[in-house]
C-alpha positions in Angstrom: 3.9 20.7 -49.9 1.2 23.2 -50.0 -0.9 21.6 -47.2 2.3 21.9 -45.0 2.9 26.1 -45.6 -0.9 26.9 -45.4 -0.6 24.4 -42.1 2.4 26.8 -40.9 1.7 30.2 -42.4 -1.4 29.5 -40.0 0.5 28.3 -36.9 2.3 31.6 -37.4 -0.4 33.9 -37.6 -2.7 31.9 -35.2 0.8 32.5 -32.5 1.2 36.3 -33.5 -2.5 36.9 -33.4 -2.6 35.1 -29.6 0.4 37.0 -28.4 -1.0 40.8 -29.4 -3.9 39.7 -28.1 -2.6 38.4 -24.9 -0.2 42.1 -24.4 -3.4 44.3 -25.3 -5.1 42.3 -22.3 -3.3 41.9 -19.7 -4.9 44.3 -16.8 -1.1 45.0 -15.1 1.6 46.7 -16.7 4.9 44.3 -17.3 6.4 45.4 -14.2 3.7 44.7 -12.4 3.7 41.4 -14.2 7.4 40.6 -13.2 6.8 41.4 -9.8 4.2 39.6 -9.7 5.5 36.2 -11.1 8.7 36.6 -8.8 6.4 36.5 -5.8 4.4 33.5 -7.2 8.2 31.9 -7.7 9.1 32.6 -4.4 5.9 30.7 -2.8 6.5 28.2 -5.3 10.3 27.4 -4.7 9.0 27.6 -0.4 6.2 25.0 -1.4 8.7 22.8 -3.0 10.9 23.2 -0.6 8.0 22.2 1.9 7.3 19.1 0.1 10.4 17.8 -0.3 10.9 18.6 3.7 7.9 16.3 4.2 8.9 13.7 2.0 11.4 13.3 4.0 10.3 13.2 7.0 7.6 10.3 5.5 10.7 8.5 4.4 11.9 8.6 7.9 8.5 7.2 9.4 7.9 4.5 6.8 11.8 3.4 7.9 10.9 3.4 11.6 7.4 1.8 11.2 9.0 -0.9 8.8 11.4 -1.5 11.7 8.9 -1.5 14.2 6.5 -3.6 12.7 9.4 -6.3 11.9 9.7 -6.6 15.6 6.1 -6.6 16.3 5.8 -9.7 14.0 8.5 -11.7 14.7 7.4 -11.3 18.5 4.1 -12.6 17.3 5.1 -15.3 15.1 7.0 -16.7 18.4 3.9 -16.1 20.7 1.9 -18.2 17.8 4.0 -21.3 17.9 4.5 -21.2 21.8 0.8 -21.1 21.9 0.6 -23.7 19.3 3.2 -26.2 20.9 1.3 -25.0 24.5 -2.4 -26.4 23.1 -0.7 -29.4 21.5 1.2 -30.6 25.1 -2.5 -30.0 26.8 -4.5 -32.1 24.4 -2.1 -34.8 24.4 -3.2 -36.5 27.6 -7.0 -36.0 25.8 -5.7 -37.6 22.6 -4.8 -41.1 24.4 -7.7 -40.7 26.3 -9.6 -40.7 23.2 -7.3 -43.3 21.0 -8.3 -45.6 24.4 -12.0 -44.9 23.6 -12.0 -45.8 20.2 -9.5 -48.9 20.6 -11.9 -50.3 23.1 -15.2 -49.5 20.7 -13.5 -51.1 17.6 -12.9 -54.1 20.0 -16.6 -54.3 21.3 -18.0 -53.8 17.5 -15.5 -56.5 16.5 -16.8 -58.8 19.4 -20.6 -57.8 18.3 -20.0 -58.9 15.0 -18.2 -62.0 16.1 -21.2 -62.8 18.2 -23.6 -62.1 15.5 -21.3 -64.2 13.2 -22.3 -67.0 15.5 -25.8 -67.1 15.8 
């Protein structure tokens, strides 16, 4: 209980000690002071106003780009898979060609070993 009021009696005298010192400081008078922080509110309620302008207008862009870019991509996904089905048709004639090659290889290394198989 006594570490509590010694705790506050010096919170109390610490704050009342801070605040004289704080008046017998201050280089304006207090209407100087008041005039002083209703200019510095004025810029301040203008700056907030200013950002909450621009945040708008960033909400606005990140809308449009979103829209935009959902566009862009689905124009490109279907550009992808024509150009995917495109290749596919072209190599087509190359994969028989090739499945023709390699039927006709098995068939002479199946004939070579037949022939070895022989002798």
């Amino acid at each position: 209980m006594t570490n509590s009021k010694s705790l506050l009696y010096g919170v109390l005298l610490g704050s009342i000690i801070g605040g004289v010192s704080v008046l017998l400081s201050t280089p304006t008078s207090g209407k100087e002071l008041r005039n002083i922080i209703r200019k510095n509110q004025k810029q301040l309620t203008a700056s907030f106003s200013q950002i909450a302008t621009d945040g708008q207008f960033l909400k606005e862009q990140v809308a449009n780009s979103t829209k935009k870019s959902i566009s862009v991509i689905t124009d490109f996904s279907m550009d992808v898979k024509k150009s995917i089905n495109q290749w596919k048709e072209d190599i087509q004639e190359n994969q028989k060609s090739i499945q023709k090659e390699l039927s006709e290889i098995e068939n002479a290394i199946q004939n070579l070993e037949n022939t070895v198989q022989k002798k």
